[in-house]
Structure formats: C-alpha cells, structure tokens
N, C-alpha and C positions, 0 to 999 in steps of 0.2 A: 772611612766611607762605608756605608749600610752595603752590603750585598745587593745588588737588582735583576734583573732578567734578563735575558739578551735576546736576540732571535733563533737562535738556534737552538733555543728550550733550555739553556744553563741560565748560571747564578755568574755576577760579576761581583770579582771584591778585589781587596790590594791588599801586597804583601809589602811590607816596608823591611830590605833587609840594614843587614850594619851598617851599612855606609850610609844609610839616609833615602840610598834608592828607591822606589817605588815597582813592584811588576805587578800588570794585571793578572788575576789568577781566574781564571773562568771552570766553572765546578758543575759535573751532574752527578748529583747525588744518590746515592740510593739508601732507602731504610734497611738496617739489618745486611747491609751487603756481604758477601763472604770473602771478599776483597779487593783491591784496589788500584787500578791501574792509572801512569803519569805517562801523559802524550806530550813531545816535545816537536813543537813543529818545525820546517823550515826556513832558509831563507827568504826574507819579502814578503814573506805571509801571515798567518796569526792563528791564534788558538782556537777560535770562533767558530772556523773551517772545519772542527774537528766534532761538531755534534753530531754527526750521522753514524759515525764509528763509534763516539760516546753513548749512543742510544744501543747499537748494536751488542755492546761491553752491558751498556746498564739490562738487556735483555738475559743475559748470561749472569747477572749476581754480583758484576761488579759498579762501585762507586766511580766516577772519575773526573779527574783533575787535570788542568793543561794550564796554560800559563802563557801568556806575550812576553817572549824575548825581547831581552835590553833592545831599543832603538826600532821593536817592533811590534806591529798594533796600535792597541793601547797601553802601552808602556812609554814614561818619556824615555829623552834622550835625540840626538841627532840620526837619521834613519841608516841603519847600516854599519853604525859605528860603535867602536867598543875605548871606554875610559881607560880600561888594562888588557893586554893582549888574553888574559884567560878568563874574563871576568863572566863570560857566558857557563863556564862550569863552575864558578863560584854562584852564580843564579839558580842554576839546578840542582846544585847541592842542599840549600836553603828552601827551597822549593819543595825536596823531596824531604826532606829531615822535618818540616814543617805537617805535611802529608804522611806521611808515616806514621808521625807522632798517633795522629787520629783513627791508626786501623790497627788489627791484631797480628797482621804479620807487615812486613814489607811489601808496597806496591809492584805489580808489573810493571818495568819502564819499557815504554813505546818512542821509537825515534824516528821521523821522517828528514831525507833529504841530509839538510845542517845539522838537525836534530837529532837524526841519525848519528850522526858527526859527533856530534856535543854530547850524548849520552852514553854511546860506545866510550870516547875517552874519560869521561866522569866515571867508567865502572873499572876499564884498565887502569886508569892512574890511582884509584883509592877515594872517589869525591863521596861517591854513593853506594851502597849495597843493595840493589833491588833483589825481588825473590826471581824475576827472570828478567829476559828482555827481548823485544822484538826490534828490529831495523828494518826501515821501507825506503829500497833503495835509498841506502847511506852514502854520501858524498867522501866519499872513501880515495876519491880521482876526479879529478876533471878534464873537460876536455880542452883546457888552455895549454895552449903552447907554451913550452919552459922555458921561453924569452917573458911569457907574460907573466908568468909565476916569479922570475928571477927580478923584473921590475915591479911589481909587487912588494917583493923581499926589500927592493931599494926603499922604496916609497914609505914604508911604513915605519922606516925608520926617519924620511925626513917629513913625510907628510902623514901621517899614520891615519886620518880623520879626512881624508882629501873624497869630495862625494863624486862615484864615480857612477857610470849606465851599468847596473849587472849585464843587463841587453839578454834575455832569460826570455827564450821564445814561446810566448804564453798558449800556444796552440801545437807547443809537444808536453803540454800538461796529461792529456788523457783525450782518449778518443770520444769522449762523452762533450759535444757540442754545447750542451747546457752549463757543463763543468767552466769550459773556456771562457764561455759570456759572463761564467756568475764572476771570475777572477778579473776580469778586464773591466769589469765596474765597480769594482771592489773599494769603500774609498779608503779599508784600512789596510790595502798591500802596499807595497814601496817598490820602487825600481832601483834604488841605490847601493849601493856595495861602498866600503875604504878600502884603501891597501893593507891597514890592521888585519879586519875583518878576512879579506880574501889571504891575507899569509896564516891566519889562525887555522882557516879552510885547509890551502894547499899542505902545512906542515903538520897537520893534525890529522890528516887522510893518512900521510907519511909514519907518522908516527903510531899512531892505530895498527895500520899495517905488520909494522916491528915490533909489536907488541902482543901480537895475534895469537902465539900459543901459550900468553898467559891467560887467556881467556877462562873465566870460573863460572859463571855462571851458566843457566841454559841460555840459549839465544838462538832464535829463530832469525833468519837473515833472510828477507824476499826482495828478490831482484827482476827492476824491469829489462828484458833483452832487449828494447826498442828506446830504451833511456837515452833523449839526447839533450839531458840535462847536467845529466851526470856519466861518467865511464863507468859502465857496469863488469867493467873488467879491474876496476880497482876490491869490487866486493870480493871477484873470483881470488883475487891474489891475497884476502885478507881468509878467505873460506879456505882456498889453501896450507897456508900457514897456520891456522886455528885448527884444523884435521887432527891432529894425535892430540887436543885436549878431550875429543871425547863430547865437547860440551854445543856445539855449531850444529845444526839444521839448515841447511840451505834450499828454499826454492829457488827456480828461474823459471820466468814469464815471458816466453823467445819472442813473442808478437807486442807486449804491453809497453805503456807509454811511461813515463818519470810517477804520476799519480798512483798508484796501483789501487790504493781505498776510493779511486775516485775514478774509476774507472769505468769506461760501456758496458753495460750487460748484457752476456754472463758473465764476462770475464772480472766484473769484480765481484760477483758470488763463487768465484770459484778461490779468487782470492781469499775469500773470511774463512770458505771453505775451510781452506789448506790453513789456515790461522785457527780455526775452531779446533782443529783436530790436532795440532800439535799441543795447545794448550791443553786440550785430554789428554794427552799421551804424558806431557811432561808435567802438569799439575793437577791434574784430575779438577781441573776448573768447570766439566761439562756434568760430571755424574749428577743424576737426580737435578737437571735444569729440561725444560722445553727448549726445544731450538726450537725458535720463531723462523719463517721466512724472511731473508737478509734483505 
C-alpha cells in the first residue's frame, strides 16, 4: 500500500513483518535530518496521537517514526490481544531494525505508558540497540490489586484472548480538557485489555524492574506524581535500582496527570523543556538548531 496522509501531518504506510503480520507505521519525515527518533505508544491508543511531539522532534533535526501496535489502531488483529505473549517486542524490534536501517546512526526510542513498557524491555533483554531512550510515565506498576494480577496469571493461560474493560479513566489523561474530548471521540482508541496482554503488563513492570541496573544506555525517565493510571512508584523503584549504572535521569512531575506530552499549559512546555535539555546535555541533539516556541 502507497504511503498517504493522515491528519496529524504524517505519512501512513505498512510494514509486513515474518510472520505475515501487517503494522501501521505513521512517519514525519524530515530532509537531511540529523537523526531519528521511534515513539512507541500506549495501551488503547495509537500512533496518530503523536504528531504534536513528532512536529516538536521534526523542529529540533529530527526525522520521526511511530507505529500501531499489534491489535491497535490501524493495525489488524483482535483489539488488546496478543498471538504470542512477547510478540509486541518482536514488533519493535522489526520496527526499529527497519528504521535504523534508513539513518546514520541509531534512533532515539521514545516510550509512553505500555510503550514505555515495551521498549524499556526490548532494550534490557537485547531486542533493540537505540542511541538513547526516553520513558513517559512507563507502566512499570500498576494500580491492580494482586488478587487481579494473580487472575490474570490464571486467565491467560486458559483464556489468554478473553476481551476484557481496561475501564482506563479517560479524564485522568491530562488536565487539558481538549486532550479528554479529542480521546473520547477517538474512533481508533480501544477499551479492551486480554488476560495475555495484562500478564505481559504486570510481569514485564516486574521484570524491568530486576533488571534495572543492567541498564546501558542513556535514558531519561519522566514521571507523572498525579498518575492514576499508572503507579508512579513502580518508576521510582526501577530509578532506584538503575542508580550505580550511571546511566538514568529521572524527572518527577508532583502535580501532572498520566499524559505528560499532552498536558495543560505550561506544564507541558516545561515538560519538552526538561526533554530539550537533557537531550543537550546527553547528545548534543540542540547545538546550532533554533528552539522554536513549544
């Protein structure tokens, strides 16, 4: 299928990986860019959401790429559900090995929420090599009781695909009124969750976690304190553990909501802020660029 346009000022095309699969890849390009950053979104959501941040990137020299996770968007598949319990970091892998290919060095990976989730573990287990990485507020914990985590665990060994309510309170998205309205008309968000999907969540926070001072790469870690979508005390206890590598930045945001890129202003120009400036300090991504008004 031809590349087309989208609304949010990118390119649509599809990636066909081994298995036959299909994922949308939504792309803002830039000529000559100096490099390249992969936004992976969250649960229920889609990559579409991310032109505003993509424009903000394309202002600063970078190219950028995002993608509809398996069973989201425009991606087929059942909404919510996963064919193999890992099969979302075989997506980003593919994804990013694809993207790469096209730049001079390695992309920045960007991870919100799942995506969060999904690219933190893709970089700790070996899927991907990015040259950095950022997480926005990562699903690192949640706030399910471990009677529902534990039924989960059960479920997805007998029902693994079983379509369940995330029930994901669309009005602790971000304090931005507009933000709310545009999600809850949204026609390519999902409400759905598996018990797959949510054991991939809860063991993969887990696992992150215990994993946290293998961490290599840089990585900027921004945390909403008002997240009640996620436990932002699962981030604290991965930024702990990750400490003697050296390699962790952590913000926290004591008043902001789960969105952070999508937030009322100013607090989400203070947000890019603190992201413009780390990316100076740890890639010199800003020298000789204009910073535009965010």
């Amino acid at each position: 299928m031809e590349a087309v346009r989208q609304a949010s000022g990118g390119k649509l095309d599809w990636l066909t990986l081994a298995d036959s699969r299909r994922l949308c890849l939504h792309d803002w390009p830039l000529p000559d860019a100096r490099a390249g950053v992969l936004i992976v979104h969250g649960l229920g959501e889609h990559a579409g959401r991310y032109g505003r941040l993509a424009a903000w990137f394309n202002a600063r020299g970078y190219t950028v790429r995002s993608y509809d996770q398996r069973g989201h968007g425009r991606s087929p598949g059942r909404r919510g559900a996963l064919s193999r319990p890992l099969e979302l970091l075989d997506g980003l892998a593919e994804v990013h090995r694809r993207f790469a290919a096209t730049l001079a060095t390695p992309p920045l990976l960007l991870g919100h929420s799942m995506g969060g989730l999904v690219a933190l573990r893709a970089v700790l287990d070996g899927y991907v090599a990015p040259r950095a990485l950022v997480l926005s507020s990562p699903a690192l914990r949640t706030w399910e009781p471990r009677w529902e985590q534990a039924l989960a665990t059960r479920l997805a060994r007998l029902l693994p695909n079983l379509p369940l309510r995330s029930g994901l309170p669309f009005e602790a998205l971000s304090h931005d009124a507009a933000v709310v309205a545009a999600y809850r008309k949204d026609p390519l968000r999902s409400g759905w969750i598996t018990p797959r999907l949510a054991r991939f969540i809860f063991d993969g926070g887990r696992h992150c976690i215990a994993r946290a001072a293998e961490l290599s790469v840089p990585t900027l870690l921004l945390v909403a304190g008002a997240d009640r979508l996620v436990d932002a005390r699962g981030s604290c206890a991965f930024a702990a553990a990750a400490q003697a590598g050296g390699k962790l930045t952590m913000r926290v945001f004591d008043t902001l909501c789960h969105e952070l890129f999508n937030e009322a202003e100013p607090a989400r120009s203070e947000v890019l802020a603190q992201l413009a400036q780390w990316l100076e300090v740890n890639l010199g991504a800003m020298r000789g660029v204009p910073v535009p008004h965010s």
